[in-house]
PDB file of N, CA, C and O in Angstrom:
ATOM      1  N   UNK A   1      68.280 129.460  78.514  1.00  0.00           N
ATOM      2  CA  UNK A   1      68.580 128.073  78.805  1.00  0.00           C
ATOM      3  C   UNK A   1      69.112 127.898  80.225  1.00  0.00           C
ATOM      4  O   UNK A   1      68.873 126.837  80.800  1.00  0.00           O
ATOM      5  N   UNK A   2      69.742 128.755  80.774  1.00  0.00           N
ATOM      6  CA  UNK A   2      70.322 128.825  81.944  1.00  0.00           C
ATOM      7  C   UNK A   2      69.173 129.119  83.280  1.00  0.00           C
ATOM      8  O   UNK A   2      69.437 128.921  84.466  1.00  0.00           O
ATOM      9  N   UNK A   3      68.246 129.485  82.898  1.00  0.00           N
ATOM     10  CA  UNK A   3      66.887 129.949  83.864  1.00  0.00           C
ATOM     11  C   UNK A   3      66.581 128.319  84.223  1.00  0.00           C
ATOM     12  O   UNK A   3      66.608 127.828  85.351  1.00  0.00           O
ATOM     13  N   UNK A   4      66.303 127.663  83.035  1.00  0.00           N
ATOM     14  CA  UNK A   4      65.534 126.475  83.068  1.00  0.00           C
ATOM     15  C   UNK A   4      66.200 125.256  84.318  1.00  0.00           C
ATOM     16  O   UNK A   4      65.565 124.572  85.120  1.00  0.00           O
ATOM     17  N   UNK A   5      67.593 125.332  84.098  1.00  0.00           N
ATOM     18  CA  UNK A   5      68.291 124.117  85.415  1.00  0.00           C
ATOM     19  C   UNK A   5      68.143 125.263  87.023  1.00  0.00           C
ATOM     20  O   UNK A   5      68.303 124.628  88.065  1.00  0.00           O
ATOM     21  N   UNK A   6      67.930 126.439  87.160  1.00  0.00           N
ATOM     22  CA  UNK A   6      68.043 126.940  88.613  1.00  0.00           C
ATOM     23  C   UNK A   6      66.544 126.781  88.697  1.00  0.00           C
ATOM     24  O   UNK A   6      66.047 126.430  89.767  1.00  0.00           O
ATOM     25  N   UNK A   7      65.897 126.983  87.789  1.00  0.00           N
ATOM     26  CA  UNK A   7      64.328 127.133  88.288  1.00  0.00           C
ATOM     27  C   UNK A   7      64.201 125.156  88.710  1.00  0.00           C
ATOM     28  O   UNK A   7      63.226 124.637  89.253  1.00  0.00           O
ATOM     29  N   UNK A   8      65.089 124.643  88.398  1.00  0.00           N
ATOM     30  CA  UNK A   8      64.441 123.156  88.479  1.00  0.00           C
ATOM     31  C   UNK A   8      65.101 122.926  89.946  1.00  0.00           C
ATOM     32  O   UNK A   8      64.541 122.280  90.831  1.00  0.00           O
ATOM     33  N   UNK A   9      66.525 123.622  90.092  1.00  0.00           N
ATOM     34  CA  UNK A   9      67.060 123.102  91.064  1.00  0.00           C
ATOM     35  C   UNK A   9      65.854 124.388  92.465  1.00  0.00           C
ATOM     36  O   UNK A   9      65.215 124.144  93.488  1.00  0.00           O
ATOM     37  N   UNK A  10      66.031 125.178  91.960  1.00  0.00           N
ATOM     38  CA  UNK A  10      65.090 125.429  93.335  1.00  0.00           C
ATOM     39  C   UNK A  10      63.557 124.945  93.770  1.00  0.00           C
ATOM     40  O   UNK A  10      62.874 125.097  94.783  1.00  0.00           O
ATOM     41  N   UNK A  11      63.360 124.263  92.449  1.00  0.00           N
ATOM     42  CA  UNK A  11      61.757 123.372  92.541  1.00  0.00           C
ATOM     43  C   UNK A  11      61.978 122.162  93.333  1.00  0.00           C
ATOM     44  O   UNK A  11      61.021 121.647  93.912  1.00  0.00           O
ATOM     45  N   UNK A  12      63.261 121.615  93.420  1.00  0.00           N
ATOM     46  CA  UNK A  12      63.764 120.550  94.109  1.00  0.00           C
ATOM     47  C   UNK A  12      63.939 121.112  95.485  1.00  0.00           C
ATOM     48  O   UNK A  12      63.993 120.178  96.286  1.00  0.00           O
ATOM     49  N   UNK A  13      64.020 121.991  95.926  1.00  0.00           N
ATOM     50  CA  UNK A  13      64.683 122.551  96.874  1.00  0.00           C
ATOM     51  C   UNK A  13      63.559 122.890  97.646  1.00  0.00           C
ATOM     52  O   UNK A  13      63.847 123.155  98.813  1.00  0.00           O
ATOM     53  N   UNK A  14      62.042 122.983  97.279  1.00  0.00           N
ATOM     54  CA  UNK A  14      61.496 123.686  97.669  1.00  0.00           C
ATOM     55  C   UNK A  14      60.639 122.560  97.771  1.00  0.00           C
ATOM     56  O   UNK A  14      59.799 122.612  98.669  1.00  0.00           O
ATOM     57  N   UNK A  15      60.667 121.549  97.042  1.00  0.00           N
ATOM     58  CA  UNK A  15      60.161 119.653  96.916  1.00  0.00           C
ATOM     59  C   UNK A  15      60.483 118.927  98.381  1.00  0.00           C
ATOM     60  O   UNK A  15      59.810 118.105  99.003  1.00  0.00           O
ATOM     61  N   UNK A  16      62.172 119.731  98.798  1.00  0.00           N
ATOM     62  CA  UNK A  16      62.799 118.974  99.922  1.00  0.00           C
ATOM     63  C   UNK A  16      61.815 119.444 101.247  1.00  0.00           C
ATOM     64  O   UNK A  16      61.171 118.898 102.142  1.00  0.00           O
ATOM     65  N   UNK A  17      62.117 120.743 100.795  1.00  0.00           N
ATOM     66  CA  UNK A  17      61.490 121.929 102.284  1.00  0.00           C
ATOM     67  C   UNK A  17      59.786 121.226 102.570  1.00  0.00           C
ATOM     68  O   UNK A  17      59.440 121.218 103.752  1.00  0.00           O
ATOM     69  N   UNK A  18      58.833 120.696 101.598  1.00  0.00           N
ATOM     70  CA  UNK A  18      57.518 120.460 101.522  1.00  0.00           C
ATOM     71  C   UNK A  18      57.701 119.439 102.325  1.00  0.00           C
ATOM     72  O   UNK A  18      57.352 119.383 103.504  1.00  0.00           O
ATOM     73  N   UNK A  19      58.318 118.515 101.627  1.00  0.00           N
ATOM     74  CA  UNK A  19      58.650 117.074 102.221  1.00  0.00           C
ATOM     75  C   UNK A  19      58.960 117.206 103.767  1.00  0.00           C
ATOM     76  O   UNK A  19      58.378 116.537 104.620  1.00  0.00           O
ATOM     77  N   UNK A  20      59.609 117.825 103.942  1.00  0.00           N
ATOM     78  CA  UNK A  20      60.299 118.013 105.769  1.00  0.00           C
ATOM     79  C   UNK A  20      59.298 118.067 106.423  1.00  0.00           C
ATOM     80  O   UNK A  20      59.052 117.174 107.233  1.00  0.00           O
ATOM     81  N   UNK A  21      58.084 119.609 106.158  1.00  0.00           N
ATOM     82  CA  UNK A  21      57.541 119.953 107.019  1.00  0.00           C
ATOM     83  C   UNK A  21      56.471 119.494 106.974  1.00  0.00           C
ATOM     84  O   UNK A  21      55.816 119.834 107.959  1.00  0.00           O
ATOM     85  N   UNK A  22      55.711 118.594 106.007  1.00  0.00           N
ATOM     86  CA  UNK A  22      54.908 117.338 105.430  1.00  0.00           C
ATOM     87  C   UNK A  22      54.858 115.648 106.866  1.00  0.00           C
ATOM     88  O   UNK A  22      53.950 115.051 107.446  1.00  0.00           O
ATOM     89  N   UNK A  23      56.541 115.523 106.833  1.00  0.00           N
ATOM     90  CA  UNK A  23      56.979 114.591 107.974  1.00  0.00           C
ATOM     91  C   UNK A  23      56.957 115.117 108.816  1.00  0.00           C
ATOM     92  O   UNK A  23      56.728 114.371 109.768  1.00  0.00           O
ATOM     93  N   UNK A  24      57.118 116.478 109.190  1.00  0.00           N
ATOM     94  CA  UNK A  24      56.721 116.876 110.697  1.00  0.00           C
ATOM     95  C   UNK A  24      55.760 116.603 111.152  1.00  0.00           C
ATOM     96  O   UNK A  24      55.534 115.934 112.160  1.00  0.00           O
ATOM     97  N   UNK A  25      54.574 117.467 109.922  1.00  0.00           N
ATOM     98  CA  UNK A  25      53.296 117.355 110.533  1.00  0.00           C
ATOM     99  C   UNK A  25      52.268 115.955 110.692  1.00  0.00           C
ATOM    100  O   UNK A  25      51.087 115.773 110.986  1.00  0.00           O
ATOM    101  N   UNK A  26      53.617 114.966 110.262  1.00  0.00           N
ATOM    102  CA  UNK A  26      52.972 113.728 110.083  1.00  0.00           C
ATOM    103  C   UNK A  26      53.306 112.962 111.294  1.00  0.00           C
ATOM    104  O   UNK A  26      52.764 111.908 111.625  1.00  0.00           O
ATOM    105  N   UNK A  27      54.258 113.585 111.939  1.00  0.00           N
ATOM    106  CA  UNK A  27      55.005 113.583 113.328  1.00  0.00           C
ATOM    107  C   UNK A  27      53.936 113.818 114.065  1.00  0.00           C
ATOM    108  O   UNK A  27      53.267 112.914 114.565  1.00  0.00           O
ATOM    109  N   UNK A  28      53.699 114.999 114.187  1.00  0.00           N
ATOM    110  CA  UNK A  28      52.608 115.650 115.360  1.00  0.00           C
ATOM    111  C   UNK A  28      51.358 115.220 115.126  1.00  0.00           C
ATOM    112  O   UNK A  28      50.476 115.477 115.946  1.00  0.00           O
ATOM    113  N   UNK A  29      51.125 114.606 114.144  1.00  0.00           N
ATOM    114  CA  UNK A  29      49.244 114.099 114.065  1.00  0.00           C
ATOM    115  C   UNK A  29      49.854 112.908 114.631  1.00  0.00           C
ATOM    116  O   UNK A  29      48.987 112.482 115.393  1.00  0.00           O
ATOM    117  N   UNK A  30      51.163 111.890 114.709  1.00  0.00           N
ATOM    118  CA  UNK A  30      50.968 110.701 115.179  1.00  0.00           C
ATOM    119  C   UNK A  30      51.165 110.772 116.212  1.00  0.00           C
ATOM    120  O   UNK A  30      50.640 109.846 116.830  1.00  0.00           O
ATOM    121  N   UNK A  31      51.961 111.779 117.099  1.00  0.00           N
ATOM    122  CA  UNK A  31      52.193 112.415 118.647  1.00  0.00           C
ATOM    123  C   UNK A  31      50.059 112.842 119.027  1.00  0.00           C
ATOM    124  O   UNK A  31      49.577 112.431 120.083  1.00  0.00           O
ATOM    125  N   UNK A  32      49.286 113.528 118.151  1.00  0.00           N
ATOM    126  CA  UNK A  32      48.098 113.618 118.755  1.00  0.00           C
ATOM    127  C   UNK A  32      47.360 112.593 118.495  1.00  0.00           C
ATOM    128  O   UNK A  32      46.274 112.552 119.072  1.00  0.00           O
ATOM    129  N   UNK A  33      47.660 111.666 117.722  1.00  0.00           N
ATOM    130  CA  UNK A  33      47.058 109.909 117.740  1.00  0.00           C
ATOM    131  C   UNK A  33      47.398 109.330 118.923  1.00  0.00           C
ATOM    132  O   UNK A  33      46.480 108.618 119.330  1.00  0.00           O
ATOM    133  N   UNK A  34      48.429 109.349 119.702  1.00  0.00           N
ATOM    134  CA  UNK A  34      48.974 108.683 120.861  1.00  0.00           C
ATOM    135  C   UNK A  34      48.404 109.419 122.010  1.00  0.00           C
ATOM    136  O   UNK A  34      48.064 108.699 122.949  1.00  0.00           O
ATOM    137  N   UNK A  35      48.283 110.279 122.102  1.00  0.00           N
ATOM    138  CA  UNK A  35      47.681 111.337 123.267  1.00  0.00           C
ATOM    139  C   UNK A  35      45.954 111.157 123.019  1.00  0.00           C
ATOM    140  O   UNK A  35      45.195 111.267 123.982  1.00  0.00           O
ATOM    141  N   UNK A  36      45.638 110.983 122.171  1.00  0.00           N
ATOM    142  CA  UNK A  36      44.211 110.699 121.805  1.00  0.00           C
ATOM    143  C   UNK A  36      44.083 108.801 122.385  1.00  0.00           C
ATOM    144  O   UNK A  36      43.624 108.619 123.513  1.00  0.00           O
ATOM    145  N   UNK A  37      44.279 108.226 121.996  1.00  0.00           N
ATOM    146  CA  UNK A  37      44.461 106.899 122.145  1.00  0.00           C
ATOM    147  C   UNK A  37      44.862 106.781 123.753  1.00  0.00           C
ATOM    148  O   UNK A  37      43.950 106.161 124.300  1.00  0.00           O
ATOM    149  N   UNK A  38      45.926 107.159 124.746  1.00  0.00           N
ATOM    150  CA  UNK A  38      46.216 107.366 125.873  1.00  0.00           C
ATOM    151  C   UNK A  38      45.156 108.223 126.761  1.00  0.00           C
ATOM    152  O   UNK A  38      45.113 108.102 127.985  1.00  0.00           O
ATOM    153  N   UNK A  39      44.345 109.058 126.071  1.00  0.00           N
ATOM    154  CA  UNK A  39      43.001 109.703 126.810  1.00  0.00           C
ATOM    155  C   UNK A  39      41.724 108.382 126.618  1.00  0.00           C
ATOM    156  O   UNK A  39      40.768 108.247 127.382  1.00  0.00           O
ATOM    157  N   UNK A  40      42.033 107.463 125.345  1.00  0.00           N
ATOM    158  CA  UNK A  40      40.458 106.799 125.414  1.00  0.00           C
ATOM    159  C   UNK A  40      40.822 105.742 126.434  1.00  0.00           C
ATOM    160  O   UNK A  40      39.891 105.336 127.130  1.00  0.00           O
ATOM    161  N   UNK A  41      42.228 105.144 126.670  1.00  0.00           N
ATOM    162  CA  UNK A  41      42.232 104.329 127.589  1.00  0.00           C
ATOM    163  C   UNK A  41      41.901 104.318 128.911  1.00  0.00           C
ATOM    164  O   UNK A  41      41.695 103.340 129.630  1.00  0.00           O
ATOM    165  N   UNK A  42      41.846 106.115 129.322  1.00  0.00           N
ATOM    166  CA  UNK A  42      42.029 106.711 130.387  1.00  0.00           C
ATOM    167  C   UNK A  42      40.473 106.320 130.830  1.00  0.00           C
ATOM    168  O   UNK A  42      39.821 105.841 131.757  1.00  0.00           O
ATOM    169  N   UNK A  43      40.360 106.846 129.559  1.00  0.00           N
ATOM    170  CA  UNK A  43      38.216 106.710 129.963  1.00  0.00           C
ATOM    171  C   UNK A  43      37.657 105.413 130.038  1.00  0.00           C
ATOM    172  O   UNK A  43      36.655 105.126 130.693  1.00  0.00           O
ATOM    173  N   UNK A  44      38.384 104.573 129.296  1.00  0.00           N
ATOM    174  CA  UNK A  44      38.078 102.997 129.327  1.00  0.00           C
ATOM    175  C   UNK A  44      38.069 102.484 130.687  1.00  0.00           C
ATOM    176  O   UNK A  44      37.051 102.000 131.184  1.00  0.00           O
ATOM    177  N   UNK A  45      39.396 102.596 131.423  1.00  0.00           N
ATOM    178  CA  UNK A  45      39.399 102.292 132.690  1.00  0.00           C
ATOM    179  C   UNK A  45      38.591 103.239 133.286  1.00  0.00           C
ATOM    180  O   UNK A  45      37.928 102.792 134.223  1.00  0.00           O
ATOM    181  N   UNK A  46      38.386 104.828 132.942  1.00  0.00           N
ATOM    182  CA  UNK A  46      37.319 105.324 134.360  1.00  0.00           C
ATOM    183  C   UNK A  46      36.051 104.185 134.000  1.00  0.00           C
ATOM    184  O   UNK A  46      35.602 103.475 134.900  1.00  0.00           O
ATOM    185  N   UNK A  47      35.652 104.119 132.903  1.00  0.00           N
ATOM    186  CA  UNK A  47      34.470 103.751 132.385  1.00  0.00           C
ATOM    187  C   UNK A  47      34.204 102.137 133.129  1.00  0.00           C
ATOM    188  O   UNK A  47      33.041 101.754 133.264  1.00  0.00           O
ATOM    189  N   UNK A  48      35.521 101.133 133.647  1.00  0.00           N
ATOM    190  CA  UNK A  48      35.378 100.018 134.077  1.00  0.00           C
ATOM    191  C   UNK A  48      35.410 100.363 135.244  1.00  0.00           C
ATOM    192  O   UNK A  48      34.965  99.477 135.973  1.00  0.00           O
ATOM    193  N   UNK A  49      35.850 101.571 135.960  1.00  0.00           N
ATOM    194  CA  UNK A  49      35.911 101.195 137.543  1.00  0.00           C
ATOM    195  C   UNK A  49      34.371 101.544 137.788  1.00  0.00           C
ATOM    196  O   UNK A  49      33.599 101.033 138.598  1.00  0.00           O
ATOM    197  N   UNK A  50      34.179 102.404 136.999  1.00  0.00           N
ATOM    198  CA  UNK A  50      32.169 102.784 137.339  1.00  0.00           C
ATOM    199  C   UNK A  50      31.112 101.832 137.513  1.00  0.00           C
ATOM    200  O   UNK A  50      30.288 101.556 138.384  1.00  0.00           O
ATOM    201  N   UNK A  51      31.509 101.334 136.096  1.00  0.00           N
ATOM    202  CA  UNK A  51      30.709 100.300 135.968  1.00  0.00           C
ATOM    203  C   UNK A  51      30.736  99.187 136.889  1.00  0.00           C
ATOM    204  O   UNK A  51      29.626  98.801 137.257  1.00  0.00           O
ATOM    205  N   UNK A  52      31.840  98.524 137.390  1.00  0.00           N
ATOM    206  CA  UNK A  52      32.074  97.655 138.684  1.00  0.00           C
ATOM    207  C   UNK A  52      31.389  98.388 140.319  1.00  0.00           C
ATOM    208  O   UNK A  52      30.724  97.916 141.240  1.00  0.00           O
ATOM    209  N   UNK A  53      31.955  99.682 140.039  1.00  0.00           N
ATOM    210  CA  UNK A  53      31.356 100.498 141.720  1.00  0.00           C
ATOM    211  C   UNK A  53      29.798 100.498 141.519  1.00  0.00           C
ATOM    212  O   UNK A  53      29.162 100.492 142.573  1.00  0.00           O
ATOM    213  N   UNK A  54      28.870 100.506 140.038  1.00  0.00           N
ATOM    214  CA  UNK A  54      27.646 100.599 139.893  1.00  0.00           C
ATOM    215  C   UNK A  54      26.997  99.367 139.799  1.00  0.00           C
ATOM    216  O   UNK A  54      25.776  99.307 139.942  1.00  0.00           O
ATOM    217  N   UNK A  55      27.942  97.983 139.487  1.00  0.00           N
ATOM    218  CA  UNK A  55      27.574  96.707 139.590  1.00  0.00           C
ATOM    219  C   UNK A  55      27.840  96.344 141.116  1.00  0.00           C
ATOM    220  O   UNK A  55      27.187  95.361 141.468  1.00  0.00           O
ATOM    221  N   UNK A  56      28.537  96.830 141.978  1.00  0.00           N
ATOM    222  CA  UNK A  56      28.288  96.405 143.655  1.00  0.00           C
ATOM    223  C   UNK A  56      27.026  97.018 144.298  1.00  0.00           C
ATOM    224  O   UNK A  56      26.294  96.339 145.018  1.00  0.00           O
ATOM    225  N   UNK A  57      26.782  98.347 144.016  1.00  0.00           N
ATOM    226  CA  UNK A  57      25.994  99.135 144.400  1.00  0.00           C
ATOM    227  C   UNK A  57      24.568  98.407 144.169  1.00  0.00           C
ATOM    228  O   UNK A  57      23.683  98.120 144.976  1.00  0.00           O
ATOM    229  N   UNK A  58      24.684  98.182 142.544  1.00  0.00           N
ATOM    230  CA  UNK A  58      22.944  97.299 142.633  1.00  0.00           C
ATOM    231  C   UNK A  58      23.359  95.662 143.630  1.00  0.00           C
ATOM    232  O   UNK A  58      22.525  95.530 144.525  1.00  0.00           O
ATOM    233  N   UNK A  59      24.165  94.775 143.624  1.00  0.00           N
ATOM    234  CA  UNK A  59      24.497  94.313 144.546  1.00  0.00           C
ATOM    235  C   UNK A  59      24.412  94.321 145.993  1.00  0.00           C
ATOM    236  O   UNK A  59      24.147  93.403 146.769  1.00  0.00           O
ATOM    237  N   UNK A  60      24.673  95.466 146.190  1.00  0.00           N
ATOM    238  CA  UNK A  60      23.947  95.624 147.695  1.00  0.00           C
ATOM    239  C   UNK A  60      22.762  96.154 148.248  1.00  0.00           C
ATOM    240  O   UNK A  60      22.472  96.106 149.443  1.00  0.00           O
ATOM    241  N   UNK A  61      21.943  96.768 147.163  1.00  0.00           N
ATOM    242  CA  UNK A  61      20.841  96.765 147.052  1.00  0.00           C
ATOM    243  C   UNK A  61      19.933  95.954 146.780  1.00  0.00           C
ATOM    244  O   UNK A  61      18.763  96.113 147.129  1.00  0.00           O
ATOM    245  N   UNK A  62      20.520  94.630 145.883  1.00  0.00           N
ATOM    246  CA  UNK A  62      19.439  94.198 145.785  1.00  0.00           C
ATOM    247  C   UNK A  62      19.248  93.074 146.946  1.00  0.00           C
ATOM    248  O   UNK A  62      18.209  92.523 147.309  1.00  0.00           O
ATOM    249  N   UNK A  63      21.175  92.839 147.617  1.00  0.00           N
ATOM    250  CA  UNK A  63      20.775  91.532 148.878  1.00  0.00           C
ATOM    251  C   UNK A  63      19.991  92.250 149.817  1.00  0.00           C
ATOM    252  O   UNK A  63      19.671  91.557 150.782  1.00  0.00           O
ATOM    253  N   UNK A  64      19.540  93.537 149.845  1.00  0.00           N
ATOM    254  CA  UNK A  64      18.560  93.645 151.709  1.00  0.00           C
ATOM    255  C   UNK A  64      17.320  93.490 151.064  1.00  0.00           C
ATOM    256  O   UNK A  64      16.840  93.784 149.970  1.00  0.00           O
ATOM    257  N   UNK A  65      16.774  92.652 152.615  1.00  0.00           N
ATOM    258  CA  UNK A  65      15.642  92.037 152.637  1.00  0.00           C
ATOM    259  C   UNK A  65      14.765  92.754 152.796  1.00  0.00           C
ATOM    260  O   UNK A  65      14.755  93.580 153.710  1.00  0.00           O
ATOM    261  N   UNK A  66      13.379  92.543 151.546  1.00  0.00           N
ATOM    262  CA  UNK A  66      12.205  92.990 151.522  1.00  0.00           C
ATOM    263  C   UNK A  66      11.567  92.345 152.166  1.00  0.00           C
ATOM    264  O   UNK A  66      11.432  91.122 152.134  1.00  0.00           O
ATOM    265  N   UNK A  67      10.926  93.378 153.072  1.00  0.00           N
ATOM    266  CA  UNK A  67      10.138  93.575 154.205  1.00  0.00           C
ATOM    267  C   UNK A  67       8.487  92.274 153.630  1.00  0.00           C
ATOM    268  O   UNK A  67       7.809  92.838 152.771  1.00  0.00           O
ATOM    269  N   UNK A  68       8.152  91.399 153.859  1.00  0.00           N
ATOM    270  CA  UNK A  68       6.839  90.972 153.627  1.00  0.00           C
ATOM    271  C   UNK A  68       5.710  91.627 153.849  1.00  0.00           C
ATOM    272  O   UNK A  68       5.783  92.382 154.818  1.00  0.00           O
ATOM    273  N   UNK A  69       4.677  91.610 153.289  1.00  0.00           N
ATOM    274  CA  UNK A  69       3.545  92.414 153.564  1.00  0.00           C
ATOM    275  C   UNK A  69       2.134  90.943 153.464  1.00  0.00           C
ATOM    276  O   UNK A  69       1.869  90.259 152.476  1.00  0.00           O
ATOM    277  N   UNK A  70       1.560  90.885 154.712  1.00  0.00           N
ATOM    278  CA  UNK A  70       0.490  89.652 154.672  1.00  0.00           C
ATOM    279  C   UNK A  70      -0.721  90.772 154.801  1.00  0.00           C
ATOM    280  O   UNK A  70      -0.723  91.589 155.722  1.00  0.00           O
ATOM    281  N   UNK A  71      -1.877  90.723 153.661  1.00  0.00           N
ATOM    282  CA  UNK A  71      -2.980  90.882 153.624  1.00  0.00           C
ATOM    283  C   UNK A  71      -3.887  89.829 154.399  1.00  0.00           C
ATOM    284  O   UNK A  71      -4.227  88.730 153.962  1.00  0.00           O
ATOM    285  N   UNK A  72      -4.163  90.292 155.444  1.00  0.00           N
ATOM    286  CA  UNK A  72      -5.475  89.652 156.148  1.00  0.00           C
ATOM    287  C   UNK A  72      -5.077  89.327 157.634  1.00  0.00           C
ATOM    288  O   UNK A  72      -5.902  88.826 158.398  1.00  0.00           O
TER     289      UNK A  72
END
């Protein structure tokens, strides 16, 4: 009878220890959610300055003047 309350109290004990290192690791996936999320922004903005330096570029390509060509 005496087995039965230590085996419960160290099932609790060992319930606590799960739990802790459970919130840790729930810690560090939300620390690599933020570092993940802080890299897509990173790319968002490379991804807008490109796209603007590749929207001037056809821009200035397309204002120079084509040369005419008269057949005859």
């Amino acid at each position: 009878m005496l087995i039965i309350p230590c085996q419960g109290v160290i099932y609790q004990g060992n319930l606590s220890a799960i739990s802790y290192q459970l919130s840790a690791i729930s810690y560090q996936l939300s620390a690599i959610s933020y570092q993940l999320s802080a890299i897509s922004y990173q790319l968002s903005v490379y991804e807008l300055g490109h796209s603007v330096e590749a929207s001037q570029r056809r821009s200035i390509t397309a204002s120079k003047p084509v040369p005419l060509t008269t057949d005859g």
